[in-house]
VEXKOLBA-873777 format. One line per 8 residues: number of its first residue (from 1); their letters; for each residue x, y, z of N, C-alpha, C. Coordinates in pm, 1 decimal. Example, Ala and Ser with C-alpha at 12.3 -4.5 7.8 and 13.67 -1.06 7.14 Angstrom:
# residues 2
1	AS	1319.0/-569.0/780.0/1230.0/-450.0/780.0/1320.0/-330.0/780.0; 1285.0/-225.0/708.0/1367.0/-106.0/714.0/1290.0/3.0/787.0
END
This chain:
# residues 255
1	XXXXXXXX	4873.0/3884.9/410.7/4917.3/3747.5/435.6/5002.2/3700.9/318.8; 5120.3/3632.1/348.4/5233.9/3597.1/247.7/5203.5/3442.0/252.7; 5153.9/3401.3/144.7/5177.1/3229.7/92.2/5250.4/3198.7/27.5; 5345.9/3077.0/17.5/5383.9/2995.5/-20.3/5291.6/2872.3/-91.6; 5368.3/2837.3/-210.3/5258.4/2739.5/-294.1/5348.2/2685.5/-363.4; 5383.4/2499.2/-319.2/5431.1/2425.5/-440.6/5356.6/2313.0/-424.7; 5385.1/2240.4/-566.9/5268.0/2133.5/-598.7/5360.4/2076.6/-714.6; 5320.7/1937.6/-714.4/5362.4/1821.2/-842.7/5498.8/1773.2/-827.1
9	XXXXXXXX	5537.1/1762.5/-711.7/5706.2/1746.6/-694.2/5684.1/1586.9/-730.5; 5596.6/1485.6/-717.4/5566.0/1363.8/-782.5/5715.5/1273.6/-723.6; 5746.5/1262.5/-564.6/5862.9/1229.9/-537.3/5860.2/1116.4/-552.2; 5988.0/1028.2/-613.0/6007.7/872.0/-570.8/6061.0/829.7/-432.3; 6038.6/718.0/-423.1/6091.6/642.3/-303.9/6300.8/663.1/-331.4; 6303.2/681.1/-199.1/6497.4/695.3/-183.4/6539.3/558.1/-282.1; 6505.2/456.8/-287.2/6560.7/336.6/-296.6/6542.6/311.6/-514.1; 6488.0/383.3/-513.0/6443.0/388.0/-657.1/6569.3/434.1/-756.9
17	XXXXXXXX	6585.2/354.9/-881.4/6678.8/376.7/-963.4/6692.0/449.3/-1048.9; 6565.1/494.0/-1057.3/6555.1/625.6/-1170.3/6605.6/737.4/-1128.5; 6654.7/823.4/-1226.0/6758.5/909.3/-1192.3/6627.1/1063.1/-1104.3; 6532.0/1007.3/-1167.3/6429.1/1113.7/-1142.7/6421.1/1154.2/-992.6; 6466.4/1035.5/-904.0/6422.7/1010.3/-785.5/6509.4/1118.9/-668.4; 6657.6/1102.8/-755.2/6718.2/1231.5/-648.5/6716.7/1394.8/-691.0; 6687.6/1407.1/-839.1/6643.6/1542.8/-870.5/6544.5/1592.8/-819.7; 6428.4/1481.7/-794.1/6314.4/1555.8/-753.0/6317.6/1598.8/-603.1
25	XXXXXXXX	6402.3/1539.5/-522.4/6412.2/1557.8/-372.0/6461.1/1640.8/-337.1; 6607.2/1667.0/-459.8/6689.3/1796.7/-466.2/6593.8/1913.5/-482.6; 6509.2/1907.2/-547.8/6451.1/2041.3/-602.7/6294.6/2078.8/-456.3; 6259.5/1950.7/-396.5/6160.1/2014.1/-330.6/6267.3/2066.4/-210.9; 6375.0/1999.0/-146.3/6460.9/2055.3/-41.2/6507.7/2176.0/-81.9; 6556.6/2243.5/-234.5/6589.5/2375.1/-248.1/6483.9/2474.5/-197.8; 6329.6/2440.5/-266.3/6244.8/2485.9/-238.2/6213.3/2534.9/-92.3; 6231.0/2447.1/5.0/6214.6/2458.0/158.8/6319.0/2575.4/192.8
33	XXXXXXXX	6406.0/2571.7/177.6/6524.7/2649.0/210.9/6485.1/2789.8/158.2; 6420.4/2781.5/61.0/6439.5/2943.1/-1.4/6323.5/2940.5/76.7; 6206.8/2857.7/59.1/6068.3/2943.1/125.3/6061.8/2988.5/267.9; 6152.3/2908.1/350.1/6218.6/2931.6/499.0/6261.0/3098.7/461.7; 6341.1/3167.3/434.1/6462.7/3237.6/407.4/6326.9/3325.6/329.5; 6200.7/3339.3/269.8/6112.6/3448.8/239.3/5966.7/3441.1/395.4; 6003.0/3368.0/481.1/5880.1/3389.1/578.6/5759.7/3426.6/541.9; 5676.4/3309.3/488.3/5550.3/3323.9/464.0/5495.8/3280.7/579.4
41	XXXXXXXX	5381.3/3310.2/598.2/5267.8/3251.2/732.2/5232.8/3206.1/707.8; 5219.9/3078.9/571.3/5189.5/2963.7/556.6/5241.0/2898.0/421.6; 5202.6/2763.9/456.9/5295.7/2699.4/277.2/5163.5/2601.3/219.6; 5103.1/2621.9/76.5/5025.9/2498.8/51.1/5070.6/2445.3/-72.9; 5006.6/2324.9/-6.4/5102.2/2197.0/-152.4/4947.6/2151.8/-220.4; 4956.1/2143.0/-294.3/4859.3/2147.2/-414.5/4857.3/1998.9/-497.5; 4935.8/1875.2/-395.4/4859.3/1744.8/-447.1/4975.9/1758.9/-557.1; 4985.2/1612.9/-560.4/5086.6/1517.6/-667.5/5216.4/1489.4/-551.9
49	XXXXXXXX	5175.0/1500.5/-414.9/5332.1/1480.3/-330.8/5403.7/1435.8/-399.1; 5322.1/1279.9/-426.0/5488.5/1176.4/-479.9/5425.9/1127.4/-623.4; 5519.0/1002.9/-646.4/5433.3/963.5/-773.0/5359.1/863.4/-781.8; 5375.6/737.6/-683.0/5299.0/615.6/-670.7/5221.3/621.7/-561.2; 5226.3/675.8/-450.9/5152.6/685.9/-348.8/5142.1/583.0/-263.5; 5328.2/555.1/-239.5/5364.2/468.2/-171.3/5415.5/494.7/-42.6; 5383.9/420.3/81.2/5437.1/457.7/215.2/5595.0/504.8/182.1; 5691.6/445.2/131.1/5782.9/499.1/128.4/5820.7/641.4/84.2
57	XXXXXXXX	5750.8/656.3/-11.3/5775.6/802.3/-105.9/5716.7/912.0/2.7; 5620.8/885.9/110.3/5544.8/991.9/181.4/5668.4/990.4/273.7; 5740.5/865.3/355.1/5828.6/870.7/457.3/5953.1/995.6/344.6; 6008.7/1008.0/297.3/6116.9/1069.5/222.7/6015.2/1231.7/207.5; 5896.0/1242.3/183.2/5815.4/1344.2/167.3/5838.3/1420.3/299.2; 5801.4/1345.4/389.9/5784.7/1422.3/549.3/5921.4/1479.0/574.8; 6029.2/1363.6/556.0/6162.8/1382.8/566.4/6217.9/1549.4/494.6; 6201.1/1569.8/342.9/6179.8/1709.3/261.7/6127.1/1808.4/355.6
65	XXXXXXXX	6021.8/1816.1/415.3/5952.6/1869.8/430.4/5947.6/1941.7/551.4; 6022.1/1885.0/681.7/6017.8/1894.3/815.1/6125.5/2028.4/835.3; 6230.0/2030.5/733.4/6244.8/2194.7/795.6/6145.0/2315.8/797.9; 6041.7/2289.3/678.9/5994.8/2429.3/653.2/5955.2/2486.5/834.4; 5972.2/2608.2/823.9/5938.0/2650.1/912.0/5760.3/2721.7/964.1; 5710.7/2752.8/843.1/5554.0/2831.9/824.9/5461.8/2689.6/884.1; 5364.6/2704.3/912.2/5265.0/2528.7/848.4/5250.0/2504.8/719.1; 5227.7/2366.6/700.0/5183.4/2329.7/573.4/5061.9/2296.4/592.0
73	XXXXXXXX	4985.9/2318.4/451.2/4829.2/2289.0/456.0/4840.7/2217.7/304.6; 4818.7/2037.0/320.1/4775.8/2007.1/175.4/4690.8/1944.5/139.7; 4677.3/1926.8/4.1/4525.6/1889.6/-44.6/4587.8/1755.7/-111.9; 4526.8/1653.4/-156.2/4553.8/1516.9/-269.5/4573.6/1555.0/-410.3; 4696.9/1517.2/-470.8/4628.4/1509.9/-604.2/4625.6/1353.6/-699.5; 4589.0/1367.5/-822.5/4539.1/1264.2/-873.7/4683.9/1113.6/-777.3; 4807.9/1158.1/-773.0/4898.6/1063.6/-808.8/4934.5/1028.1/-653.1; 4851.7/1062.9/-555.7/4844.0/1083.7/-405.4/4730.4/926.2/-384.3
81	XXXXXXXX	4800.3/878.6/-248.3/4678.7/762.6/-244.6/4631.6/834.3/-61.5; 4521.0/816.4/-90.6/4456.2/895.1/31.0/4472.1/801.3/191.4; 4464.2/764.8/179.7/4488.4/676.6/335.3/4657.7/664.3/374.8; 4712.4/648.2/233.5/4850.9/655.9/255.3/4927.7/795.8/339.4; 4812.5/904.5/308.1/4866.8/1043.2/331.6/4855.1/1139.6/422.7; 4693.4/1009.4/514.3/4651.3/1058.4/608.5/4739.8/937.4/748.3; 4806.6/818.5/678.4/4869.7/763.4/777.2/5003.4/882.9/755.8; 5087.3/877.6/624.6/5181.5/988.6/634.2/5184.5/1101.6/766.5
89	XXXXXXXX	5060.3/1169.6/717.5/5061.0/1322.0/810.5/4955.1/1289.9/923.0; 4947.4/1170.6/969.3/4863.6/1191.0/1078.5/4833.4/1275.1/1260.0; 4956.6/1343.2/1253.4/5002.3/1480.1/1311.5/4916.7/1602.0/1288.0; 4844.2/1597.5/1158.7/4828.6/1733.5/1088.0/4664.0/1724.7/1126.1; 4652.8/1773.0/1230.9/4486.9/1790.1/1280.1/4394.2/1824.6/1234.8; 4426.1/1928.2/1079.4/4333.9/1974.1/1003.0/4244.6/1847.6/934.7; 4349.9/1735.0/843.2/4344.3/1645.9/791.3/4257.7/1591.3/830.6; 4100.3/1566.9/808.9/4006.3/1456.1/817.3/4068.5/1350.5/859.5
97	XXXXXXXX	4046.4/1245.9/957.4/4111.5/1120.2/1020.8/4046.7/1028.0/916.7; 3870.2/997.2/881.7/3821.2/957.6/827.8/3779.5/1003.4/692.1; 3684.7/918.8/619.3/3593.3/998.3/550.9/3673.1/962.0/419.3; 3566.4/1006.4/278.9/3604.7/963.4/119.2/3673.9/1120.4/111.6; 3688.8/1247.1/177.2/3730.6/1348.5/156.5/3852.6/1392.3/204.8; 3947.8/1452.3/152.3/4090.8/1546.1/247.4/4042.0/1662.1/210.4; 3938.3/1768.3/276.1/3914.7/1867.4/257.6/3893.7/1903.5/411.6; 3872.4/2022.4/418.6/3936.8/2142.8/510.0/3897.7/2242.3/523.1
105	XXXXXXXX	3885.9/2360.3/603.6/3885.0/2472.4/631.1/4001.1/2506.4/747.2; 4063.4/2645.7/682.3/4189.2/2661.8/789.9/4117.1/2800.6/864.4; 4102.2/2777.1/982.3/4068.6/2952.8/1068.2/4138.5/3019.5/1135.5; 4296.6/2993.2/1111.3/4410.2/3111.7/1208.6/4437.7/3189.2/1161.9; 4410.3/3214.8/1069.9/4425.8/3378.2/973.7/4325.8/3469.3/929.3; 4370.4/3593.5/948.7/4277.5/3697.9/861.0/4220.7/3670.1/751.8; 4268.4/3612.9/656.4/4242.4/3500.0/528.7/4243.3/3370.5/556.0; 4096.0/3366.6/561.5/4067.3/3183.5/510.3/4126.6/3085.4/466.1
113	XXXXXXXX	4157.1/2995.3/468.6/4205.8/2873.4/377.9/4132.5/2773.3/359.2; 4059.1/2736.9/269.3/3998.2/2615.0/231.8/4050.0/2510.8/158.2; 4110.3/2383.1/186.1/4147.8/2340.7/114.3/4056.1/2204.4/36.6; 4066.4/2191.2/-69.4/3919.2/2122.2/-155.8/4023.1/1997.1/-205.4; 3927.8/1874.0/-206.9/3959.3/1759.6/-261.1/3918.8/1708.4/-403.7; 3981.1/1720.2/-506.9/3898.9/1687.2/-623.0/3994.4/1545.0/-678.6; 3993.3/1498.9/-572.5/4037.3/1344.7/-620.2/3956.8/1221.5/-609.6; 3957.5/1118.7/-700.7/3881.8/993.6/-675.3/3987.1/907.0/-693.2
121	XXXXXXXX	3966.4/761.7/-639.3/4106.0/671.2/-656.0/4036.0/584.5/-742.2; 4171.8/574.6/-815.2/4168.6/531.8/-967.2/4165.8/636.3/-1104.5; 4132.9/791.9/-1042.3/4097.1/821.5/-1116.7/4181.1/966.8/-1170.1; 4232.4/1015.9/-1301.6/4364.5/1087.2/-1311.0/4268.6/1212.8/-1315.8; 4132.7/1251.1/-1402.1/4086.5/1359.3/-1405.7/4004.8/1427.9/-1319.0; 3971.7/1524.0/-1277.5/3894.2/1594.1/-1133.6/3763.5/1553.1/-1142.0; 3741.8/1569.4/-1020.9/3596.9/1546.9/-920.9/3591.7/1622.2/-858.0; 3402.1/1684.8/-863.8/3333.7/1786.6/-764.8/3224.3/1712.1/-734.5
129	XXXXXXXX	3201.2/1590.8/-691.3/3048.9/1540.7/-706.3/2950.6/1641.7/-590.0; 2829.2/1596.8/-610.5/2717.5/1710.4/-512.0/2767.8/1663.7/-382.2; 2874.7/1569.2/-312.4/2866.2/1604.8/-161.1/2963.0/1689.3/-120.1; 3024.7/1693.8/-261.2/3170.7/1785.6/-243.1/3144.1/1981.3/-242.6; 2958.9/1963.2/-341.2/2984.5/2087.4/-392.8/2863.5/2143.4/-251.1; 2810.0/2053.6/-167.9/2718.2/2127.3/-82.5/2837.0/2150.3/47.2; 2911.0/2057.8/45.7/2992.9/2111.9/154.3/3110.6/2239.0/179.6; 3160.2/2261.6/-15.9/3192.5/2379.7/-22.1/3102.8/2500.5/25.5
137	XXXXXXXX	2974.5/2496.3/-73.8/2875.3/2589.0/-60.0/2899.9/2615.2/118.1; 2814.8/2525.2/139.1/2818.0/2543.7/321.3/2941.2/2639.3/361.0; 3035.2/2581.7/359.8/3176.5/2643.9/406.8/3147.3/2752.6/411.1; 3106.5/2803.9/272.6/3146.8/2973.3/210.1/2999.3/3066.6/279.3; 2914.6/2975.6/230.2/2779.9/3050.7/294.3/2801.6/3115.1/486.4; 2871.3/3020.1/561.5/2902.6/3009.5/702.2/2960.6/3165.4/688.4; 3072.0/3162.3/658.5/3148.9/3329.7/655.6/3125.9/3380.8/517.5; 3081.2/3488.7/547.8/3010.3/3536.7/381.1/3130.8/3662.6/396.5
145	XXXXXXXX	3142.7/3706.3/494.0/3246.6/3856.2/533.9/3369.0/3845.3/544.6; 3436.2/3700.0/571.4/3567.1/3662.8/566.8/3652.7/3600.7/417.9; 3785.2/3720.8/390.7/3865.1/3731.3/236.9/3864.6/3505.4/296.7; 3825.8/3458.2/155.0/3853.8/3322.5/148.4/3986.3/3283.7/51.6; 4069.5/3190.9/50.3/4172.1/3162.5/-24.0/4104.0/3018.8/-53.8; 4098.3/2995.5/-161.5/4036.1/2854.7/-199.2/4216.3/2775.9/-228.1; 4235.9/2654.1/-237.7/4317.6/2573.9/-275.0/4304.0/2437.0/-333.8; 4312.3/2367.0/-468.8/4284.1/2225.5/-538.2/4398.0/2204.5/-619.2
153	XXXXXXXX	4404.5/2018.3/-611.8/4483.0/1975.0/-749.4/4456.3/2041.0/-893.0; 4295.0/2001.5/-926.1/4284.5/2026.1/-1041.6/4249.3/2129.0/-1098.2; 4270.0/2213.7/-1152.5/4226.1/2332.3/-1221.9/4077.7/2266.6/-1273.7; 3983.8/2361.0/-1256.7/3855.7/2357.7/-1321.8/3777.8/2450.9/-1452.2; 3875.6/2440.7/-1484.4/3882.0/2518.3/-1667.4/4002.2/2483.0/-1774.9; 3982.6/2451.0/-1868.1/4085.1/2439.9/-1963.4/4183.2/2565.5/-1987.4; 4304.4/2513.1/-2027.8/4453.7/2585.8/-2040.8/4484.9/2528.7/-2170.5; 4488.4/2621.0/-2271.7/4487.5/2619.0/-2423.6/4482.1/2479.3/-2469.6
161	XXXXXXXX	4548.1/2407.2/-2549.7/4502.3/2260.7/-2543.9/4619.2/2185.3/-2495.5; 4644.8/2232.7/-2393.7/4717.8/2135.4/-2311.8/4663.1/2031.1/-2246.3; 4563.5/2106.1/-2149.9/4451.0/2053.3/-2072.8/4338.9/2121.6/-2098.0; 4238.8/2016.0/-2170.3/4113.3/2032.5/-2196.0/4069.0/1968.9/-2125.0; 3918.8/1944.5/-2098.4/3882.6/1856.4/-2037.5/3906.0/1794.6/-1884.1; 3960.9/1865.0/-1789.5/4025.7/1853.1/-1688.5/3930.7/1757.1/-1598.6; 3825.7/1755.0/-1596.3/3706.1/1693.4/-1501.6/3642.4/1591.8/-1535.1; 3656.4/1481.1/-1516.2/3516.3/1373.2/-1585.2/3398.8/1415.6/-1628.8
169	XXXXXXXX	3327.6/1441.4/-1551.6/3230.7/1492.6/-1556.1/3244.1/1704.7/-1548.9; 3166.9/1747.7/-1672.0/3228.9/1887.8/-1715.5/3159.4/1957.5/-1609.9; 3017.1/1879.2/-1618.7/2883.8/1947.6/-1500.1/3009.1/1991.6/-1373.0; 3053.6/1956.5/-1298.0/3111.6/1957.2/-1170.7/3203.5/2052.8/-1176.7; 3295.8/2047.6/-1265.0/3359.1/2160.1/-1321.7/3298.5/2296.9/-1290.2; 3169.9/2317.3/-1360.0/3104.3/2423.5/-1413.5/3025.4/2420.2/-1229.0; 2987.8/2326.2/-1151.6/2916.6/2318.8/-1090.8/3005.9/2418.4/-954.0; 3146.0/2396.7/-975.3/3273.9/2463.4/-845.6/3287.6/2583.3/-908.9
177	XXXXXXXX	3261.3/2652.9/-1035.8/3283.4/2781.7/-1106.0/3132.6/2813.9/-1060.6; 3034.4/2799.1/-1018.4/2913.0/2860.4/-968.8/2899.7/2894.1/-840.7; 2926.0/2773.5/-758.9/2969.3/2751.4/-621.3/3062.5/2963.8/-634.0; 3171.6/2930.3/-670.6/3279.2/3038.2/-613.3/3215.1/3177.3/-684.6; 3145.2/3206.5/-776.4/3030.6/3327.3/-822.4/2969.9/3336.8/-726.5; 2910.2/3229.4/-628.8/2761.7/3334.1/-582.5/2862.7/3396.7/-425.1; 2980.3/3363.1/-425.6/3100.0/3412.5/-316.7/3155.6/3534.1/-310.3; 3143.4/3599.9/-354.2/3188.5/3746.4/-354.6/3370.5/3733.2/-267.1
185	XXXXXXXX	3369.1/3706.1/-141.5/3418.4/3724.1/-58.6/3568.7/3599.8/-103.7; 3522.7/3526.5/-224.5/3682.8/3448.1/-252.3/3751.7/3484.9/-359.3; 3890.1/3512.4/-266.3/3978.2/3618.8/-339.0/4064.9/3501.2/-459.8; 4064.3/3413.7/-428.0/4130.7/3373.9/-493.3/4118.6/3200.8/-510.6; 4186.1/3072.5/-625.3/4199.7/2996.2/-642.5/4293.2/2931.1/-700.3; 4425.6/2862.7/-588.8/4526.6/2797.2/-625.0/4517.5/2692.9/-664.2; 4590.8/2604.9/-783.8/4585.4/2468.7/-861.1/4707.9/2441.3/-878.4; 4715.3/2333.6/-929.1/4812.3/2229.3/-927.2/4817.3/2156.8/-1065.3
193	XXXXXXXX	4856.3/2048.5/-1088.9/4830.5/1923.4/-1181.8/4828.2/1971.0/-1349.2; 4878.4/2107.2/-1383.0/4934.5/2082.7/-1498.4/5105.9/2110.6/-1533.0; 5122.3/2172.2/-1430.2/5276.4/2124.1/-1465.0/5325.2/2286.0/-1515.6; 5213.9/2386.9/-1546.5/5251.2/2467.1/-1611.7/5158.7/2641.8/-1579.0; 5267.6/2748.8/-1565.7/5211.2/2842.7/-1499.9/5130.9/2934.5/-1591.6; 5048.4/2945.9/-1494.5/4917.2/2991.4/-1588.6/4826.0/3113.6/-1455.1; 4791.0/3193.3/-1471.3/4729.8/3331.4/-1399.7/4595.1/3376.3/-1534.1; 4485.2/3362.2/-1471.3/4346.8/3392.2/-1551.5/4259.7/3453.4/-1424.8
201	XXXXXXXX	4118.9/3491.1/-1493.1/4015.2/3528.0/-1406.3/3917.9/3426.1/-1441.1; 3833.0/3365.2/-1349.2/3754.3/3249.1/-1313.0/3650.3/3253.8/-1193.3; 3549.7/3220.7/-1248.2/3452.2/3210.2/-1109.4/3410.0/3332.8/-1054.8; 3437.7/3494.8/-1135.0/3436.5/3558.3/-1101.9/3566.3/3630.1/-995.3; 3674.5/3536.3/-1001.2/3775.1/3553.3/-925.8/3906.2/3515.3/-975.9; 4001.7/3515.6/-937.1/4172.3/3489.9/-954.9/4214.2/3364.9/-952.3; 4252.9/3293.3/-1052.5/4258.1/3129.6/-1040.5/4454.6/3153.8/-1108.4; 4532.4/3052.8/-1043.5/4670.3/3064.9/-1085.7/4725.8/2920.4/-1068.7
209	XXXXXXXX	4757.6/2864.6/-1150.5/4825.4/2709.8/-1155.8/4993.3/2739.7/-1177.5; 5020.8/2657.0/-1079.5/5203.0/2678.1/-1100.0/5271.4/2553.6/-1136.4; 5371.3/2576.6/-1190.6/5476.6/2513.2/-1253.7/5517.7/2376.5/-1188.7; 5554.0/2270.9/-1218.7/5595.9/2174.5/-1142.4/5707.9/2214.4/-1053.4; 5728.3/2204.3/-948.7/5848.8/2202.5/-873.0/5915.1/2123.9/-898.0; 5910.7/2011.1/-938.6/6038.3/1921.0/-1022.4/6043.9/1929.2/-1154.7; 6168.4/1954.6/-1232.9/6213.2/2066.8/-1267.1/6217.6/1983.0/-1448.6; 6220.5/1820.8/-1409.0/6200.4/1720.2/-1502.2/6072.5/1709.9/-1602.6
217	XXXXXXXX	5961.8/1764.0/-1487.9/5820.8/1744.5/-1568.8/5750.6/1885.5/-1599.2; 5802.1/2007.1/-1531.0/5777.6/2100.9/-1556.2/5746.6/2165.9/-1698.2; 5648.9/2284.7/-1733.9/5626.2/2298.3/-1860.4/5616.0/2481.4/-1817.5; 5630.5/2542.8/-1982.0/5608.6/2649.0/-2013.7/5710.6/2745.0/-1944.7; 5845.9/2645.5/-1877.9/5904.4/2802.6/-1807.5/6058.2/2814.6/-1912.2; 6072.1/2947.9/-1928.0/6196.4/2975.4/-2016.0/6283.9/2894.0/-1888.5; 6360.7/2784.0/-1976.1/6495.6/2748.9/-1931.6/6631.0/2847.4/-1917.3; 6643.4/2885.6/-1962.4/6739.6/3012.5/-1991.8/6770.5/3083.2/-1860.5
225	XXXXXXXX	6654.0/3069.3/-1836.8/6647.1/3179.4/-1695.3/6645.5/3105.3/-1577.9; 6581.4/3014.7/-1580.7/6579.0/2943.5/-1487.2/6691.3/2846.9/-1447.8; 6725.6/2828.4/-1561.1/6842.4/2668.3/-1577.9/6839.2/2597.0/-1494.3; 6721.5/2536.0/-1438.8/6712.0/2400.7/-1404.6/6701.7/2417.4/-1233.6; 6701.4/2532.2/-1190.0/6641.4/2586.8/-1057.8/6473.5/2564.1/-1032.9; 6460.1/2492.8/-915.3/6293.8/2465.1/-888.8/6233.2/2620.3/-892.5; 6102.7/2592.9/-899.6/6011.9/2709.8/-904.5/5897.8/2717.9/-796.6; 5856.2/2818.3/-728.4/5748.5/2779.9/-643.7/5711.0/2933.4/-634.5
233	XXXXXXXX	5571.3/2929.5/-598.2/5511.5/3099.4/-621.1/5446.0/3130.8/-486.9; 5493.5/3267.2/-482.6/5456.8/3324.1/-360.1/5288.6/3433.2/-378.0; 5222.3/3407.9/-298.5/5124.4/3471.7/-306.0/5040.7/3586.4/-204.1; 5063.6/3704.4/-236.5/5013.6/3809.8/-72.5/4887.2/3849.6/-118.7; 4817.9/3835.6/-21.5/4668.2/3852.4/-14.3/4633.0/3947.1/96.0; 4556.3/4053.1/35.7/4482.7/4168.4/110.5/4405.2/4215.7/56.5; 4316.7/4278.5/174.2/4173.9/4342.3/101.3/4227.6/4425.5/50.6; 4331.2/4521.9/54.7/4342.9/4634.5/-36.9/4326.4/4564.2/-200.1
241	XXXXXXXX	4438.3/4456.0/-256.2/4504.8/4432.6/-326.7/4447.2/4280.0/-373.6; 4408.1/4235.1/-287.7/4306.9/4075.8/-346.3/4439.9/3981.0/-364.9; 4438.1/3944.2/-466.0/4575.6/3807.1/-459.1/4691.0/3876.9/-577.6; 4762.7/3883.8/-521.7/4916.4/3922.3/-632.7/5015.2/3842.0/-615.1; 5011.9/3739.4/-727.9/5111.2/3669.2/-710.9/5221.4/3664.0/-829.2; 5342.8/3604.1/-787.9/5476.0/3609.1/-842.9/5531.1/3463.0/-823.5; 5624.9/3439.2/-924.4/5696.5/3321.6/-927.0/5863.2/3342.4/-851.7; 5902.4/3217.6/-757.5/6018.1/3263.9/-712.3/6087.9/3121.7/-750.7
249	XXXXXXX	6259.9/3181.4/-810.0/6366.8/3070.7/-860.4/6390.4/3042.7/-689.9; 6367.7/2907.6/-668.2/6459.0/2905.1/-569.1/6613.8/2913.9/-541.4; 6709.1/2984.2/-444.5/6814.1/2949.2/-476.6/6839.8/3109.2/-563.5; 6775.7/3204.0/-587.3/6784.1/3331.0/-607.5/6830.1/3454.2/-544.9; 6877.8/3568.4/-578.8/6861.4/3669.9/-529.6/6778.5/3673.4/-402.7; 6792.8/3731.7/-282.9/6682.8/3774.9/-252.4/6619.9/3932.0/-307.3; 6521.0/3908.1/-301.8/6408.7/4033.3/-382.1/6309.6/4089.8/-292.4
END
């Protein structure tokens, strides 16, 4: 299975004067185009859509967004307002209608998709509280034999001292790194919300945070190479091979 994964594009509203507002639109529309043009069987966005979590910024979001051709599957992140996103995508059947959660389980693939909510409103650092962590558990316990792809905003471990401290509460943190140990069967864990690409082992498993797709707030990628081309990472998952993932310039070679 071929994924697609961008996250933190933090879009403004069209009408907005900051210059930020048409780079960032530029760079998630490059993104669509190239990820169209590599055919993945699915695309997940990893929270921070826009930046205020304003009806407008989601209308210009959907607008970005409506060529891709794969589905999209996304999760909230801190800078996401939740009702705003479920009026946004209220099309998207996966999406809880109700409820304090945007979490998920996807079942049309050989590989799982779970997508996890570690957002609270008001609040910039992650959340796992216990209704979040029995309903993961549950999830995973249900298919113990099926490869799982986990997906969240927040990374749940620190990244040198960039981001320490990622979680309010550390317990919860430590409490979603136990959760995904007693799992054997999850291959992997995509993040979001630092802006900066990072590939470790976690939880007993493969945890990988990617780069901002807007290209303004982005961290840790040689400019040189990139010069100012969005970034978004592709990820193939198989039992042979578990998760191998790579970063793609949009607007590149094809490879």
């Amino acid at each position: 299975m071929l994924v697609a994964q961008i996250s933190d594009t933090h879009l403004l509203s069209p009408e907005s004067d900051q210059p930020a507002a048409s780079l960032r639109a530029d760079c998630l529309r490059r993104c669509v185009a190239d990820i169209n043009r590599q055919q993945p069987d699915a695309v997940i966005f990893t929270g921070d859509t826009v930046q205020h979590g304003q009806p407008e910024e989601y209308a210009r979001l959907r607008e970005l967004l409506a060529p891709l051709e794969a589905p999209l599957y996304l999760v909230p992140g801190n800078r996401d307002a939740k009702n705003e996103m479920r009026t946004a995508f209220s099309d998207y059947s996966y999406l809880p209608a109700s409820g304090e959660f945007l979490h998920y389980a996807i079942e049309d693939y050989d590989t799982r998709l779970v997508g996890i909510d570690s957002t609270l409103t008001g609040e910039r650092k992650g959340r796992f509280c216990e209704i979040r962590q029995a309903w993961l558990d549950k999830m995973l316990r249900a298919q113990p034999d099926r490869q799982t792809l986990l997906f969240i905003h927040h990374p749940p471990f620190d990244v040198g001292d960039h981001y320490v401290g990622g979680y309010r509460k550390p317990e919860e943190a430590e409490a979603l790194e136990h959760i995904v140990e007693r799992h054997p069967q999850v291959v992997g864990m995509l993040c979001g919300h630092v802006h900066w690409p990072v590939e470790r082992e976690w939880g007993a498993t493969q945890a990988r945070i990617m780069p901002s797709v807007a290209v303004d707030v982005r961290k840790g990628i040689d400019e040189t190479k990139a010069r100012g081309r969005p970034i978004y990472l592709l990820h193939r998952v198989s039992r042979a091979s578990g998760l191998v993932s790579r970063p793609r310039v949009a607007d590149a070679e094809a490879s």
